[in-house]
C-alpha positions in Angstrom: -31.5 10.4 24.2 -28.6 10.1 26.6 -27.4 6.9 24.7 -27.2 8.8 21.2 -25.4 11.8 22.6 -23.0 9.5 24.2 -22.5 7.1 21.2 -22.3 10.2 18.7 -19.6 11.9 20.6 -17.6 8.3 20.6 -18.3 8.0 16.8 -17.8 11.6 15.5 -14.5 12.3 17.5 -13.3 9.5 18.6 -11.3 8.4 15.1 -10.4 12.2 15.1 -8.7 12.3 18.8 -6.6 8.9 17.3 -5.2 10.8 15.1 -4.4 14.1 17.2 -2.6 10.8 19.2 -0.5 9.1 16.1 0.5 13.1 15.2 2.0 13.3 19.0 3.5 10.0 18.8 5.3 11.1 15.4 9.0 10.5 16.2 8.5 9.4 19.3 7.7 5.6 19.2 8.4 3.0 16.0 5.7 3.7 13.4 4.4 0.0 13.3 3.8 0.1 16.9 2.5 3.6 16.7 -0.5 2.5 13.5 -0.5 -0.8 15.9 -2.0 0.9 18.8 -4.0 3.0 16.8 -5.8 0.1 15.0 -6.3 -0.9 18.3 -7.9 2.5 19.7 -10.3 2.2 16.7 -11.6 -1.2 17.5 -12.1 0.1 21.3 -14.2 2.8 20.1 -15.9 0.4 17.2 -16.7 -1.8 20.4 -17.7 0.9 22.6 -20.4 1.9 19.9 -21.4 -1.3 18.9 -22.1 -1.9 22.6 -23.8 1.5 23.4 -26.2 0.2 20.3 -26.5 -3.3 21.9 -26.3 -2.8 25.6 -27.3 0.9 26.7 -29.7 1.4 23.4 -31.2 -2.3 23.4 -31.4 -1.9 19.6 -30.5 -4.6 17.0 -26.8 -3.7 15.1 -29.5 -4.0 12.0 -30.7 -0.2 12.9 -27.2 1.2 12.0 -27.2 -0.5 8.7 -24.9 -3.9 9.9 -27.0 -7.1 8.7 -25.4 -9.9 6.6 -24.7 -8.8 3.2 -26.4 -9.6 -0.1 -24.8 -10.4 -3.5 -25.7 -7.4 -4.4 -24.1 -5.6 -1.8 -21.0 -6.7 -2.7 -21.2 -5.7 -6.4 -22.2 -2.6 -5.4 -18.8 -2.6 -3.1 -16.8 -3.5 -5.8 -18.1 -1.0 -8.5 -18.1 1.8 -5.7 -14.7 1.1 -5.1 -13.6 0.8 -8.8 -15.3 4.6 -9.1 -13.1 6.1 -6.6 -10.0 3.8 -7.8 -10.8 5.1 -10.8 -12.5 8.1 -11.2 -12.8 9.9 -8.1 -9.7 10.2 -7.0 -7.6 10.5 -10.2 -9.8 13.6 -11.1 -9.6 15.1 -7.4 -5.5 14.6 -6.9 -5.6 16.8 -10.4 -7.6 19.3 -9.2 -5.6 19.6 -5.9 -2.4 19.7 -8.5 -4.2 22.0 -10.7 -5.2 24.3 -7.4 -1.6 24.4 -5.9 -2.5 22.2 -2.7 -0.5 19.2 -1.5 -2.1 15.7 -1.8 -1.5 12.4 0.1 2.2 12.4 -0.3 2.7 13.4 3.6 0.4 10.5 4.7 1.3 8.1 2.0 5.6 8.3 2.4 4.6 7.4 6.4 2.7 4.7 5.4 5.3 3.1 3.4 7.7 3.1 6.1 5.4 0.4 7.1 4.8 -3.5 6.5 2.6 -4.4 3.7 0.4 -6.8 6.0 0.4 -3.8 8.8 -1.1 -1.4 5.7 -4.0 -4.1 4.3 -4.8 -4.4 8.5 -5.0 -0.7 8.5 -7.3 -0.6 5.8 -9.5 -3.1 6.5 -9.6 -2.3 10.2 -9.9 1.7 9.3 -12.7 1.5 6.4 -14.6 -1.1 8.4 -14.7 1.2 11.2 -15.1 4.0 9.6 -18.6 3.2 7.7 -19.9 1.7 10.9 -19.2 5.0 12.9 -19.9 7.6 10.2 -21.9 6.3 7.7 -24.0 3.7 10.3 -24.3 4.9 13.6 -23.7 8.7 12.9 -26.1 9.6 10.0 -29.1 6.7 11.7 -28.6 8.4 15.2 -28.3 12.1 13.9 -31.1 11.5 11.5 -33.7 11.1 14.7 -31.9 13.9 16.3 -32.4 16.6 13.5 -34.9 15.1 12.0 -33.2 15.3 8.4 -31.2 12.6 6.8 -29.4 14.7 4.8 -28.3 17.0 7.6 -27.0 13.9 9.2 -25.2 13.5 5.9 -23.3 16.5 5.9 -22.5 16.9 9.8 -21.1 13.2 9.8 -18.9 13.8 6.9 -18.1 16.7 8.4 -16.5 15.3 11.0 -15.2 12.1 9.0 -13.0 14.8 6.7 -11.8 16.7 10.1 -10.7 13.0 11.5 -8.4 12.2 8.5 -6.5 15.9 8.7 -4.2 15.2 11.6 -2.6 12.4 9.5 -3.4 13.5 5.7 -2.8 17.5 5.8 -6.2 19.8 5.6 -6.2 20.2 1.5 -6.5 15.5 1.6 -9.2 16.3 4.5 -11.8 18.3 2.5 -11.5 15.8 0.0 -12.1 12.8 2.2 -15.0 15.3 3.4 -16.4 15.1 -0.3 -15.8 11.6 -0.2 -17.9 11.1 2.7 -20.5 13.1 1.3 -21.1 10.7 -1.5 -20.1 7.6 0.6 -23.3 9.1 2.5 -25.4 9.7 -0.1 -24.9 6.4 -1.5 -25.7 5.1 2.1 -29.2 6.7 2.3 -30.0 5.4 -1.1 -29.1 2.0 -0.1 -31.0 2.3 3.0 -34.5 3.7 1.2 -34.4 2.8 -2.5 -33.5 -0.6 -2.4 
């Protein structure tokens, strides 16, 4: 049990207190070296859990969904990754327009003032970590605490919408919330219907 609690409180707020970090680092240090050392923090707390899973929990990395993909898996990547390029999104930054609330701008002009291979590291560091800690570990480890799968859902997108605010603004944060809720949903499917 101990391990769980432990390894939830590293997945849930870990990515969060990064970015509480990067917003007190604003202005005070370059911005490469300030996303730099927060790619960094997020692979120390990837590790961490990873070795919680390994080490303390003596479980395979397979019971938090990591095993070698399929063919099929990366289809499914790529045509869930079309949807939000394509749909989602589009249809949400309208709504935020259409409801008065500020979108990604904030987050997006402080991005820019960064190199294009430091932004493709980002992303690939921060999504890979990301669906390991709050789509993996979270929703597997909270599903035997509660019980419910879909509780785990909603708690660990929960806390995946508070961890972008810091850097994105509160309106971006709900919607990375409803993101995670159908990241998650998509997850448990995955895991029992395939």
């Amino acid at each position: 049990m101990i391990p769980k609690i432990v390894g939830l409180i590293i997945a849930l707020f870990g990515p969060g207190m990064v970015g509480l970090a990067g917003e007190k680092l604003v202005g005070k240090v370059a911005p490469l070296a300030e996303n730099i050392a927060a790619q960094i923090a997020l692979l120390l707390i990837l590790s961490a859990v990873l070795a919680i899973v390994a080490r303390w929990e003596n479980r395979p990395l397979a019971s938090i969904g990591i095993r070698p993909p399929k063919l099929s898996s990366v289809v499914w990547g790529l045509l869930l990754a079309a949807f939000f390029v394509f749909v989602y999104s589009p249809a949400l930054l309208w709504v935020m327009k259409r409801l008065g609330q500020g979108g990604f701008e904030a987050g997006l002009s402080r991005l820019a003032l960064l190199p294009g291979w430091d932004r493709v590291l980002a992303v690939l560091i921060g999504g890979t970590v990301e669906e390991v800690l709050y789509r993996g570990f979270a929703i597997e480890r909270l599903s035997l605490l509660t019980g419910s799968y879909w509780m785990a859902a909603f708690v660990s997108s929960l806390a995946f919408g508070l961890a972008h605010g810091p850097f994105w603004g509160w309106a971006p944060a709900l919607v990375t919330t409803v993101s995670g809720l159908l990241l998650s949903g998509f997850y448990i499917w995955r895991r029992f219907y395939e």
